[in-house]
Every structure is written in C-alpha cells, then in structure tokens.
C-alpha positions in Angstrom: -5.4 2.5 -0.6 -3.6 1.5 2.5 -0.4 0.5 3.2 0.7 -2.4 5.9 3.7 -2.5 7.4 5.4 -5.7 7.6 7.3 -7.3 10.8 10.3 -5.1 11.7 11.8 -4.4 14.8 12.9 -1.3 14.4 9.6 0.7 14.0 7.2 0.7 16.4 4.1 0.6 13.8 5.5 -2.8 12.6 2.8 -5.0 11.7 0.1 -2.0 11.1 -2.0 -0.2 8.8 -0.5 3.2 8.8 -1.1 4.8 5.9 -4.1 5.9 3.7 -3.7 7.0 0.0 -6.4 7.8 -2.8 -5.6 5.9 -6.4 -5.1 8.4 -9.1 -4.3 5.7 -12.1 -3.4 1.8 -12.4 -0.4 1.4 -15.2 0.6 -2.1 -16.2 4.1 -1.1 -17.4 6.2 -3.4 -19.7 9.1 -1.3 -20.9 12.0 0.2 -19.0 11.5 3.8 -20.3 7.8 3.7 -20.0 8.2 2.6 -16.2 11.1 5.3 -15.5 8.8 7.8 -17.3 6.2 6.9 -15.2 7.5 7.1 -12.0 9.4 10.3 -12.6 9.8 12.1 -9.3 7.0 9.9 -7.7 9.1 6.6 -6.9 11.6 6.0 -4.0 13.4 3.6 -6.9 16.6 4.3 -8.6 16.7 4.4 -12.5 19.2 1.6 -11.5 16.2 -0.4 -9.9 13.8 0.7 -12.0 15.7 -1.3 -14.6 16.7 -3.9 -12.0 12.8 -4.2 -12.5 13.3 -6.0 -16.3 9.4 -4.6 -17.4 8.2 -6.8 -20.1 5.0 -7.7 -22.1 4.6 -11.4 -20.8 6.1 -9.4 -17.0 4.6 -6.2 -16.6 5.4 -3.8 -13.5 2.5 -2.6 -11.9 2.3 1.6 -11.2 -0.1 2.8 -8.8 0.2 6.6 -8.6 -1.6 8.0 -5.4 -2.4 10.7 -3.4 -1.5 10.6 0.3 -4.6 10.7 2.6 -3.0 10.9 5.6 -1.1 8.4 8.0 -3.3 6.8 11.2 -2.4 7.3 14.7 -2.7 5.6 16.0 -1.8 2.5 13.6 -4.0 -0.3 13.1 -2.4 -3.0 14.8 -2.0 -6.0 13.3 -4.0 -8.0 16.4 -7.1 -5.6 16.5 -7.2 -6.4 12.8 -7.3 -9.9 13.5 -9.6 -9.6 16.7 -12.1 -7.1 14.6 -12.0 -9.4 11.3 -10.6 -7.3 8.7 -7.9 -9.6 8.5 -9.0 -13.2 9.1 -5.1 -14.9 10.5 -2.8 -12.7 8.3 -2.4 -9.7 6.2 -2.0 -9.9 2.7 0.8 -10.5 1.3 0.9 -8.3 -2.0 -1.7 -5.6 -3.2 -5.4 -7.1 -2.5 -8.5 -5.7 -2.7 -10.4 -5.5 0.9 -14.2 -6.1 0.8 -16.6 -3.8 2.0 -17.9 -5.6 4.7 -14.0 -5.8 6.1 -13.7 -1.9 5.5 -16.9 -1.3 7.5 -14.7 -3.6 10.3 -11.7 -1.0 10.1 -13.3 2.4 9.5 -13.3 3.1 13.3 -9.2 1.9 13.9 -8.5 4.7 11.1 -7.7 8.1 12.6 -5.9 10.8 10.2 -7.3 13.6 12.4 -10.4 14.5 10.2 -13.4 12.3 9.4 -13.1 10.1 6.3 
C-alpha cells in the first residue's frame, strides 16, 4: 500500500508518495460498533468520528488494517511520477489499485533504507 500526500503547504513532502504499508485485512464495515471495534487503537479517528462516519449496509466504511513498511526518503515527487509514468496527469484521488507495469515505473523512487 502507499500513501500520497495531497497539496499542502506546510509539509515539504506535499504532493508525494511517502509512505509504504503491507495490507493485513480489507473490512467493509456497516455498523457503528463493528467499525469502532475494528479500529480499536489502530485509527487516528475519534469514537465521535467514527460515528460521524454513519456505517451502514447500502454505505459501508471501508477498514484497511496495515502494517507500516517504512516511509521514502526521499519522497516520490509528484512530477517524477508524472515524468516516469506512474501517474499519467494526476494522482488518484481515493484508494486505487496501481498496475504492475506502473509499479515496475516507481520501484526505483522508493527508498526505505533496505531493498524491497
């Protein structure tokens, strides 16, 4: 898994890869209690936002538990993405899947400090 950082001025790694994480379980959650229960100790939610959240069987809230691989530094910027083709004018938008063939593309902009 790997996480993108959005536009914001205040971090220098806006607009980057910057993280790496390995998926441990997919949940599609649709009750309150079952997402809180979940998440227990693993969420930087509230209970308060957790609810805020309104789970429900025609709205489920998608858990993804994961393990942290490591964060990249340097990040992968959001041009060299672009310039390289793992990103074609724009990241994603919400949680996508990234083909192989883009993966191969960003394998070399990932350093965590040990080989992946």
């Amino acid at each position: 898994m790997l996480f993108y950082m959005s536009k914001d001025d205040r971090y220098a790694a806006s607009q980057s890869i910057t993280t790496v994480g390995v998926v441990e379980q997919v949940i599609d959650v649709s009750t309150v209690d079952d997402l809180i229960r979940h998440t227990a100790k693993r969420s930087v939610f509230s209970a308060d936002d957790l609810s805020g959240m309104n789970p429900s069987v025609n709205s489920a809230v998608k858990t993804i538990d994961f393990l942290l691989a490591g964060h990249i530094d340097p990040p992968a910027r959001l041009d060299a993405l672009i310039r390289d083709g793992v990103f074609l004018s724009r990241p994603p938008q919400s949680i996508a899947e990234l083909a192989e063939e883009r993966y191969v593309r960003l394998k070399p902009l990932i350093q965590l400090g040990y080989k992946l």
